[in-house]
N, C-alpha and C positions, 0 to 999 in steps of 0.2 A: 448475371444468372446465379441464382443461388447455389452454396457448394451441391444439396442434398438433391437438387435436380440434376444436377451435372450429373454426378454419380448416377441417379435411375436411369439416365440420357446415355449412358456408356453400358450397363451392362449387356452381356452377351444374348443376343437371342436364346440361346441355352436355357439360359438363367433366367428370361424372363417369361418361356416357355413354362418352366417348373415349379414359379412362383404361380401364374394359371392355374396350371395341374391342383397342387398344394390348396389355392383357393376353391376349388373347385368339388377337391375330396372333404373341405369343411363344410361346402353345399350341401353336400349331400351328404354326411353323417346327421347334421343337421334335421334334413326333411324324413332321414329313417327315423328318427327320433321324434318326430312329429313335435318339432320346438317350430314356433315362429320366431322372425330377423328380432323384435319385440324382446321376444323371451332370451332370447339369447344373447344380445344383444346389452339386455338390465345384468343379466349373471354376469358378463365377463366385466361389469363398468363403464362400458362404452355406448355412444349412440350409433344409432342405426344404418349411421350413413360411413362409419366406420367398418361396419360391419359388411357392409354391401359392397364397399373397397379393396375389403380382405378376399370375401368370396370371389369378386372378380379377378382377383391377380394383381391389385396395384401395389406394384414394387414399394411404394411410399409407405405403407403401412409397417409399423414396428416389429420388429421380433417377440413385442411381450404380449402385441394384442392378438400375434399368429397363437403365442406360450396360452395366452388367455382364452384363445377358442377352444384349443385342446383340452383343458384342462376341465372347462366346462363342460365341454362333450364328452369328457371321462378318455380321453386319447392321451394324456401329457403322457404316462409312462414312453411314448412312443418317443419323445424330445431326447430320453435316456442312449438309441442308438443313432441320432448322428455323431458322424466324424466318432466314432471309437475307435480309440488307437491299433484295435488286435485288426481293423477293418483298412489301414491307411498302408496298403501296399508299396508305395513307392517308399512312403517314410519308413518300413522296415526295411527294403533294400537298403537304403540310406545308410542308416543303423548299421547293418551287418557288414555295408565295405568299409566302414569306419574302424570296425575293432580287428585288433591286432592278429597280424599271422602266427605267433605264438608268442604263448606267455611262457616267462622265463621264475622261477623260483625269485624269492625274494632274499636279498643277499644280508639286510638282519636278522642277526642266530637270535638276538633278544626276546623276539616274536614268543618263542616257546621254552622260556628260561621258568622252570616251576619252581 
């Protein structure tokens, strides 16, 4: 079995729930914008059966031809919030039990020699 099946074969209902989703809100920016699969499909470089892959949620489809629908549909700024650090809660806990219970002066008088 090839590795990249494996992997869409393993991922979590979650994950393949909101890959769905994700295709789904391309559908339909899409059909507000009164683009055919056709039209939309020539702008991002892709054929059509690509494009009908994405809309339906198949995991197999790239990250650049998700980047490429947005981009087309005028959405990519939207690429800009995932995963932002100010947004990853557990990785600032992380952070904050890491540093030190007090900092102590630094014992080179050099530092501020004019």
């Amino acid at each position: 079995m090839p590795q990249n099946n494996l992997a869409q074969n393993s991922l979590p209902p979650e994950i393949i729930h909101t890959i769905s989703q994700l295709g789904e809100r391309i559908r339909i920016a899409r059909k507000r914008r009164a683009i055919t699969m056709e039209e939309l499909s020539s702008r991002m470089f892709v054929n059509r059966k690509t494009l009908y892959r994405l809309e339906k949620g198949d995991p197999g489809v790239s990250l650049s031809v998700f980047a490429s629908a947005l981009w087309a549909l005028g959405l990519d700024k939207d690429l800009l919030k995932i995963a932002l650090p100010e947004q990853d809660h557990v990785g600032i806990f992380n952070e904050r039990k890491r540093l030190p219970k007090r900092v102590r002066a630094s014992k080179r008088s050099d530092e501020l020699d004019f």
